[in-house]
C-alpha positions as CSV (number, residue, x, y, z in Angstrom):
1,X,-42.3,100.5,-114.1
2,X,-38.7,100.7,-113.2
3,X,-40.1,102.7,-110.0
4,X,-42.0,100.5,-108.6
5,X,-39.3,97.6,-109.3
6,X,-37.0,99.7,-107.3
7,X,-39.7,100.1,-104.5
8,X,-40.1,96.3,-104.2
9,X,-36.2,95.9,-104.0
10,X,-36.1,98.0,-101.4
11,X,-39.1,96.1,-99.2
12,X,-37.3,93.0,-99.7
13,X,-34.1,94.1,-98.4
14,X,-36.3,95.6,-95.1
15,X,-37.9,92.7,-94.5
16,X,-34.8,90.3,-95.0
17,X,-33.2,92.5,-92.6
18,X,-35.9,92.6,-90.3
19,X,-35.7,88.5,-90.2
20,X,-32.2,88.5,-89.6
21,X,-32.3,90.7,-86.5
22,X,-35.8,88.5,-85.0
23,X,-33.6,85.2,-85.5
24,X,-30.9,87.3,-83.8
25,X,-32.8,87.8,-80.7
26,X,-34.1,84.7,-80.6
27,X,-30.4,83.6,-80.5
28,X,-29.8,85.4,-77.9
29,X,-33.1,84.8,-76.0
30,X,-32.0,80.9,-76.1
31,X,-28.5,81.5,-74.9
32,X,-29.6,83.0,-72.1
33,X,-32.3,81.0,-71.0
34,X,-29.4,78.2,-71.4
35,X,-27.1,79.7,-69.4
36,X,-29.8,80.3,-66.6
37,X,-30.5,76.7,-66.5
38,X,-26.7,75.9,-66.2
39,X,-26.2,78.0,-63.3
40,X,-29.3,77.7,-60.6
41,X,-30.2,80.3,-57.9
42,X,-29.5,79.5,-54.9
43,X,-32.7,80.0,-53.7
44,X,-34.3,78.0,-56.8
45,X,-35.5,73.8,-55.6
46,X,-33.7,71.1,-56.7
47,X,-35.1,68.2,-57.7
48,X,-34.8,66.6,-55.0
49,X,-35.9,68.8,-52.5
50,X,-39.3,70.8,-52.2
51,X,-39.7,74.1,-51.7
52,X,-40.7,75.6,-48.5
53,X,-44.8,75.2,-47.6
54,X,-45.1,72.9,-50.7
55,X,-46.8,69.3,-50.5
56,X,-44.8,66.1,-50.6
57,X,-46.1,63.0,-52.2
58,X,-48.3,62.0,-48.8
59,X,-49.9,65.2,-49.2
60,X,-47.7,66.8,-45.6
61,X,-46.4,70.0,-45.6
62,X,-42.4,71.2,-45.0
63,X,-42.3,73.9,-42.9
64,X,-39.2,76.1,-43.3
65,X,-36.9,75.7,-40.5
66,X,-35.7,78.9,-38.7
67,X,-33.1,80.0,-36.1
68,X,-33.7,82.3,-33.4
69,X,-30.9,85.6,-33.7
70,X,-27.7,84.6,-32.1
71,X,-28.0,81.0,-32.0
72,X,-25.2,79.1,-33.5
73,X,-25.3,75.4,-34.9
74,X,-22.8,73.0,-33.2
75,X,-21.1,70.1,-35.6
76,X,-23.4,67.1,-34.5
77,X,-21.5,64.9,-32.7
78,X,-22.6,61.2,-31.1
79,X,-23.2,61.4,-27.4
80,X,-20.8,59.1,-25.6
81,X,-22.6,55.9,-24.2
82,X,-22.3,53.2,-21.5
83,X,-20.9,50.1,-21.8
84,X,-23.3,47.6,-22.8
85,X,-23.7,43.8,-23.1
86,X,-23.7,42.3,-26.2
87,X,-26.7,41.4,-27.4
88,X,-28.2,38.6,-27.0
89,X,-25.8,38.5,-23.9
90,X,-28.1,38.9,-20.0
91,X,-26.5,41.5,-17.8
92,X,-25.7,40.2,-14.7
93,X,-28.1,40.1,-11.5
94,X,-26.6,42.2,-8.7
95,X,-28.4,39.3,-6.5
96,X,-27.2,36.2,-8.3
97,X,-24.5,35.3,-5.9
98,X,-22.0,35.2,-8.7
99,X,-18.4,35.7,-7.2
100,X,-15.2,36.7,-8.0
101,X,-13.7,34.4,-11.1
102,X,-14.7,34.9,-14.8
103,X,-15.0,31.2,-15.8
104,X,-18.8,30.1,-16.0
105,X,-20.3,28.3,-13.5
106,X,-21.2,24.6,-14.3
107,X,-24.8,23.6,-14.4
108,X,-23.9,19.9,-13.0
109,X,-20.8,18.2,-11.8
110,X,-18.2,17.2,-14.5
111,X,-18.9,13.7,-15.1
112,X,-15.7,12.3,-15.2
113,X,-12.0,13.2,-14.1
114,X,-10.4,15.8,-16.7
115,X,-7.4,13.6,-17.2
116,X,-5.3,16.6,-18.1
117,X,-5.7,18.1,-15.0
118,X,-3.3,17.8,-12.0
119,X,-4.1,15.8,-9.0
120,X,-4.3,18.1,-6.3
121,X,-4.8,18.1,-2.3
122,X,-7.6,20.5,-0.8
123,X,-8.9,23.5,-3.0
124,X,-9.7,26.3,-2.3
125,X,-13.7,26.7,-1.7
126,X,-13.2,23.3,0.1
127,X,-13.2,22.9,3.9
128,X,-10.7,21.9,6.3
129,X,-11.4,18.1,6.6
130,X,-10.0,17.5,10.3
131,X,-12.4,20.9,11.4
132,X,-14.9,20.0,9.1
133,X,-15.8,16.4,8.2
134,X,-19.3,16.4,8.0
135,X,-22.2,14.7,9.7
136,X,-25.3,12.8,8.7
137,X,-28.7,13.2,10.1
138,X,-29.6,9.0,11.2
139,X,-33.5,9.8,10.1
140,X,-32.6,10.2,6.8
141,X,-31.8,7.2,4.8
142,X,-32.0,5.9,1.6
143,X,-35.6,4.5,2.2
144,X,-36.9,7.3,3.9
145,X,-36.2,10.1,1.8
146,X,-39.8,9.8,0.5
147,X,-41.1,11.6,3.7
148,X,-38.0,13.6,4.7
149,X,-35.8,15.3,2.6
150,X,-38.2,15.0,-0.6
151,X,-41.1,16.5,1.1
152,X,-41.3,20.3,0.4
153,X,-40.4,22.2,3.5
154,X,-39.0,19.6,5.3
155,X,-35.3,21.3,5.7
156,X,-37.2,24.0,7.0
157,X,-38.5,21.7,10.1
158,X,-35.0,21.0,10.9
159,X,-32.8,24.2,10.3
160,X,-31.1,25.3,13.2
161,X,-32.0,28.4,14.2
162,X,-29.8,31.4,13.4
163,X,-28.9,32.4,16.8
164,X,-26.5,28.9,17.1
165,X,-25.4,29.4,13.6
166,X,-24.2,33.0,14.0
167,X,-22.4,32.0,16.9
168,X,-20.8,29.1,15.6
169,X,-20.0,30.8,12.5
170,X,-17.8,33.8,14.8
171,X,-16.2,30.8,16.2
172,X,-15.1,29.1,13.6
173,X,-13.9,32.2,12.0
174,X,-11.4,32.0,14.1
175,X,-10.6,28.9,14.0
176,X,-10.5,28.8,9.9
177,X,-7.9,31.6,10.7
178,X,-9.4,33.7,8.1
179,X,-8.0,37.4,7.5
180,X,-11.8,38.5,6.9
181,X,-13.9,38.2,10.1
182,X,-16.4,40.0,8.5
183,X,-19.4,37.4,8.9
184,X,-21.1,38.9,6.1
185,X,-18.4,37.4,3.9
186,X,-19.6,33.8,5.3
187,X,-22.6,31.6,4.7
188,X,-22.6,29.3,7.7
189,X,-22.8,26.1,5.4
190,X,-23.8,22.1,6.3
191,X,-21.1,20.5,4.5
192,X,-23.7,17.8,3.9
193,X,-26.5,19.9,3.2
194,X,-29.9,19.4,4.8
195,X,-31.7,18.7,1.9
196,X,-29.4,15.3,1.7
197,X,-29.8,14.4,5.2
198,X,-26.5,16.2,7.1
199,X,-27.2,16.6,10.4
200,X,-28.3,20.1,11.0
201,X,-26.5,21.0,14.6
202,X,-23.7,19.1,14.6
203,X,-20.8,21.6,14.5
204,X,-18.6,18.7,12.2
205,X,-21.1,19.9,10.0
206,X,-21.1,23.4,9.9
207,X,-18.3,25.9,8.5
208,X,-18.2,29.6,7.7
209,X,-18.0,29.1,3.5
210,X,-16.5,31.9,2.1
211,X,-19.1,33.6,-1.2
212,X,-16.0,34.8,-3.4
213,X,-13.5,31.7,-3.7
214,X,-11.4,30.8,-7.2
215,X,-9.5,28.4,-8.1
216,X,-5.6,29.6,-8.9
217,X,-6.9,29.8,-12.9
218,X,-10.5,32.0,-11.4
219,X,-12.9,29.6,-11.8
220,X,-15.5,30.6,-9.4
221,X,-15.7,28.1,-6.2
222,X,-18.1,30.4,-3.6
223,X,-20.9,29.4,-1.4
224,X,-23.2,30.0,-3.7
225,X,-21.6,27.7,-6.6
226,X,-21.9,24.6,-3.8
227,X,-25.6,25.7,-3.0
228,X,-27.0,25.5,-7.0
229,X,-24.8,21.7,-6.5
230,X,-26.3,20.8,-3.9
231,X,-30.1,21.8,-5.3
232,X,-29.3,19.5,-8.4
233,X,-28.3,17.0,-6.4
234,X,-31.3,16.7,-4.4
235,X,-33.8,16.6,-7.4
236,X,-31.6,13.8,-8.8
237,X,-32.0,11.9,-5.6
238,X,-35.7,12.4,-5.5
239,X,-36.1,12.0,-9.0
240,X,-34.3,8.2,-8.2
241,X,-31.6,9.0,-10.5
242,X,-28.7,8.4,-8.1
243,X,-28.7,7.6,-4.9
244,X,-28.6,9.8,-1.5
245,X,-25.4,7.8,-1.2
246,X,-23.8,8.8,-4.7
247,X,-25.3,12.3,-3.9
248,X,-23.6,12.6,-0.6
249,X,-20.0,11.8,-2.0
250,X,-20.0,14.4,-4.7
251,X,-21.1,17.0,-2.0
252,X,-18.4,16.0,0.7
253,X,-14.8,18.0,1.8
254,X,-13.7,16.9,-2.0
255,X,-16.7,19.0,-3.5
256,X,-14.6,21.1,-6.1
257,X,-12.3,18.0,-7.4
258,X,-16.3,16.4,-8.1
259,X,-17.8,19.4,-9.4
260,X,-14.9,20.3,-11.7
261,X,-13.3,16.6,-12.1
262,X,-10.1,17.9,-11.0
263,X,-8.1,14.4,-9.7
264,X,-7.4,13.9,-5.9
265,X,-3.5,13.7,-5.3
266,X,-2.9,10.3,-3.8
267,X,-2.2,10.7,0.2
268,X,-2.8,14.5,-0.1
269,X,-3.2,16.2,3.2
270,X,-4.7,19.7,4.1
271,X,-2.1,22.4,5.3
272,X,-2.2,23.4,9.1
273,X,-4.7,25.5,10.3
274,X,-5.3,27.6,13.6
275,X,-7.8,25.3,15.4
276,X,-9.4,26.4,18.7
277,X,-8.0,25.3,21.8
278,X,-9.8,22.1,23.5
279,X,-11.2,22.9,26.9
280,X,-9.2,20.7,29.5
281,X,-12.3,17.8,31.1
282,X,-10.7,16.7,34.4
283,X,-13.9,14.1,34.1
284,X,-16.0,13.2,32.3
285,X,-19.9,13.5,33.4
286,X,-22.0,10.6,33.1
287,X,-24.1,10.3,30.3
288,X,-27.6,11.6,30.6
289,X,-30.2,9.5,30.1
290,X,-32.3,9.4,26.8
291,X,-35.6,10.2,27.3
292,X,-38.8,12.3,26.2
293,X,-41.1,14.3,28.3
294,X,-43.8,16.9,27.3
295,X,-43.6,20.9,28.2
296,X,-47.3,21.9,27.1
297,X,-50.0,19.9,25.9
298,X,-53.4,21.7,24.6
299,X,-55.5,22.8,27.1
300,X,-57.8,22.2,25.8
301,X,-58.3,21.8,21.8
302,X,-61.5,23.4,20.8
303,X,-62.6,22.6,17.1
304,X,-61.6,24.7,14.4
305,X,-58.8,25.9,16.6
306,X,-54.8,25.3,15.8
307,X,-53.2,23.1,18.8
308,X,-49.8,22.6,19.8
309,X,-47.5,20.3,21.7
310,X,-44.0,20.7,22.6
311,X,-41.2,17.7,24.8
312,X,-37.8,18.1,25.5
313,X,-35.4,15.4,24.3
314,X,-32.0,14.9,23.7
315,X,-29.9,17.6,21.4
316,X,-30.2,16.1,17.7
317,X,-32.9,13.5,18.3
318,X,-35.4,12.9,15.6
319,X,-38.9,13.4,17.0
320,X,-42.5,12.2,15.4
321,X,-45.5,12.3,17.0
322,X,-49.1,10.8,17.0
323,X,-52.5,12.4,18.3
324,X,-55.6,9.7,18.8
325,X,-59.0,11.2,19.0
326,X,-61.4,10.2,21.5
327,X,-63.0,8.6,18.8
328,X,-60.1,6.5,18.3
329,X,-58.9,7.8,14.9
330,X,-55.6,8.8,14.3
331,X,-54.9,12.5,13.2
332,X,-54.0,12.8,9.5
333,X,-53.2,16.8,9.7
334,X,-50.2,17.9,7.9
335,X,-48.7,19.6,11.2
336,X,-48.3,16.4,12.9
337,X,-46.4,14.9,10.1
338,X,-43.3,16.3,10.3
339,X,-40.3,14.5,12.3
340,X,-38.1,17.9,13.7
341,X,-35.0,17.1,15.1
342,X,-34.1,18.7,18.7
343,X,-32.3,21.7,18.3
344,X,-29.9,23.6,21.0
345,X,-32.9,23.5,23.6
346,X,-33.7,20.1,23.0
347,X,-37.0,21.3,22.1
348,X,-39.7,19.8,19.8
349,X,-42.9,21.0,18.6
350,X,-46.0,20.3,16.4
351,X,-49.0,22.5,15.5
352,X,-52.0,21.9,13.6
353,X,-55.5,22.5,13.1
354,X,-58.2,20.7,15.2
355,X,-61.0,19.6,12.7
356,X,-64.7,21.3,13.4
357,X,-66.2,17.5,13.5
358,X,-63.6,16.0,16.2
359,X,-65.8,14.7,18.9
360,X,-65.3,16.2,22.4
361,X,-63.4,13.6,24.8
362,X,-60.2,13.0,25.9
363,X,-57.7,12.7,23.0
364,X,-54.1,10.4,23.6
365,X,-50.6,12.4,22.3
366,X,-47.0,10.0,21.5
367,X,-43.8,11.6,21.1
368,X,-41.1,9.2,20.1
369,X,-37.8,10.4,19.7
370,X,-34.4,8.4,18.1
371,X,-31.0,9.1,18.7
372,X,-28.9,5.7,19.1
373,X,-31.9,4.8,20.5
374,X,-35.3,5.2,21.2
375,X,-37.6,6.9,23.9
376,X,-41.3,7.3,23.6
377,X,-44.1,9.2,25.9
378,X,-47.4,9.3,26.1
379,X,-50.1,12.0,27.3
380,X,-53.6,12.7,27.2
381,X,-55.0,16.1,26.6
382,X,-58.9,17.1,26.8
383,X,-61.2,18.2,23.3
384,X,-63.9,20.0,23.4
C-alpha cells in the first residue's frame, strides 16, 4: 500500500512538471511569433501593397519592376515648360495686325469725350491734315449708298490699282518725313475709306499709315486699329443707324480723339512737316474737255458668251453703263451694274454674260460718266 502511494506521488510530480515545461514553450512560442509580427521582413507585403504577380481587386496583375545592371535612378524632377496663356485667355494670332501698345483695342468708338482727358492737337496714328485732308467720292451720297458702298464688292470696282498706290505711298514717305522708308511698315490708307465713299485716287486721300503707332500711355493706334473702325462704321451706315455723314466725321484726320474720346485742343495745329516741293507751272494748260468715248465694243456677242466694253473718261469720273437688246430690253446682268470710277488711265470697263435666249441683232451700248458734270455716249455693237 504505502508502495504504490509512493508510485502515484511520483507520477504526479512527472506530469505536473511535464505541464509546466509545455505552458513554457508555449510561452515562448507566443513571444516569438509576437515579436515577428512587430518587426516585418523586408521582403514581407504590407497591407497596402501586393505582392509581386498577385491579383488586385480588378482582377490585373503587378508585374515586378526591374532595372537593367548599371542603370542608376535620377531624383524625378519637373521638366521646365513654356510660357503659357492663362487659361481661358486666346493666344494671340501672329496675323491679327495687333501692334505695338498693350492697351486693348476698342470694339467701337468711345461714345462720348473722356472728360478727364486732356485736350490735345494731332495724335499720333493721325495724319498730317494740310498733306492729308481727305476726299469724297461725289457718287456716293447719302441716298445712294443702297447701290454703292452697301453692295458687296462694290469697293472692289473702284480700288485703285496697286501700281498708283505703291508709288504714291514711296512719295509720300518722303514727304511724311518718316525715319522708316521701309514701305512694308505702311498701309497706303484712304483717309475716308472706300467703303464710306472717299474718293479712291485722289492723293488728299491717300497717306502711308504707319501698322505700329501708340499713344504716349501705349494704347495701340496702327492701321489696322482704323481699318476694324472703319468696317463698324460701314455696317452702321448700312444698317441706317447713323448716317454716311456721322460716319465720315468719326473717320476723318481727328480719328483717334473719336475713337478714344480724347478732347480736341481748341485752335490746335499740327507741327511742321517736310512736304514735297511744288513743281514751278509757268502756265496753266487749258482745261480738257469732259467727255466719254468707247475703246472696244464686242465684236460680236455670241450667246452664252461673257462680253466686254471699255471708254476713256476723265481721271475720277463715275461711269455706269446700259446695253439694249435688239429686242429692245434692257440688260439686267450683274456686270453691267456696277458704276467704276476712272482710275489713272481714265479707263472704264464692264463684263458680263450674254444670255443663251438674246435674239441676234444689233444691240445699243450708253456710257455716262459724272464728274462736275456729265458726258454720255452711245454705240451699237452686233449679237449673234
Amino acid at each position: 500500500m504505502h508502495v504504490e502511494h509512493h508510485v502515484k506521488d511520483q507520477d504526479r510530480v512527472a506530469s505536473a512538471g511535464q505541464g509546466r515545461a509545455a505552458l513554457f514553450g508555449l510561452l515562448v512560442v507566443a513571444l516569438l511569433v509576437a515579436a515577428c509580427a512587430s518587426s516585418p521582413s523586408a521582403n514581407a507585403p504590407t497591407a497596402n501593397a501586393p505582392t509581386a504577380n498577385a491579383p488586385t481587386a480588378n482582377g490585373a496583375v503587378l508585374g515586378s519592376p526591374t532595372l537593367d545592371a548599371g542603370t542608376s535612378v535620377a531624383p524625378e524632377t519637373s521638366a521646365p515648360s513654356t510660357t503659357e496663356a492663362p487659361s481661358g485667355s486666346p493666344s494671340a494670332d501672329v496675323d491679327d495686325g495687333a501692334t505695338a501698345g498693350g492697351a486693348p483695342v476698342l470694339s467701337t468708338p468711345a461714345a462720348t469725350i473722356d472728360p478727364t482727358a486732356r485736350a490735345t492737337g494731332r495724335l499720333p496714328g493721325e495724319p498730317n491734315p494740310v498733306l492729308t485732308p481727305g476726299a469724297f467720292n461725289p457718287s456716293v451720297t447719302q441716298a445712294t449708298i443702297g447701290s454703292t458702298i452697301c453692295v458687296s464688292g462694290w469697293t472692289a470696282t473702284v480700288r485703285p490699282p496697286s501700281s498708283y498706290t505703291t508709288g504714291l505711298k514711296i512719295q509720300q514717305i518722303v514727304q511724311y518725313g518718316y525715319s522708316d522708308t521701309r514701305t512694308s511698315s505702311y498701309e497706303e490708307d484712304h483717309l475716308i475709306p472706300l467703303e464710306l465713299g472717299g474718293a479712291p485716287s485722289d492723293a488728299r486721300n491717300l497717306w502711308p499709315e504707319p501698322y505700329a503707332a501708340t499713344l504716349p500711355d501705349g494704347r495701340n493706334v496702327g492701321a489696322r486699329v482704323k481699318d476694324g473702325l472703319e468696317t463698324s462704321l460701314k455696317r452702321a451706315v448700312c444698317a441706317r443707324s447713323i448716317t454716311l455723314a456721322d460716319a465720315r466725321a468719326k473717320i476723318g484726320i481727328h480719328w483717334v480723339h473719336v475713337y478714344y474720346g480724347i478732347p480736341l485742343a481748341t485752335g490746335a495745329t499740327a507741327p511742321p512737316v517736310i512736304v514735297a516741293p511744288t513743281p514751278k507751272v509757268t502756265s496753266a494748260p487749258p482745261p480738257a474737255p469732259f467727255s466719254v468715248t468707247f475703246v472696244s465694243l464686242p465684236s460680236p456677242a455670241i450667246h452664252g458668251s461673257p462680253a466686254t466694253i471699255t471708254a476713256r473718261t476723265s481721271v475720277g469720273a463715275t461711269c455706269a453703263a446700259k446695253v439694249t437688246w435688239p429686242s429692245g430690253t434692257v440688260s439686267a446682268a450683274a456686270g453691267l451694274k456696277t458704276t467704276p470710277t476712272a482710275a489713272s488711265d481714265g479707263l472704264v470697263s464692264w463684263t458680263w454674260n450674254v444670255g443663251s435666249t438674246t435674239k441676234p441683232g444689233t444691240a445699243t451700248a450708253t456710257v455716262t460718266c459724272t464728274h462736275g458734270g456729265t458726258a454720255t455716249a452711245t454705240a451699237t455693237f452686233t449679237v449673234q
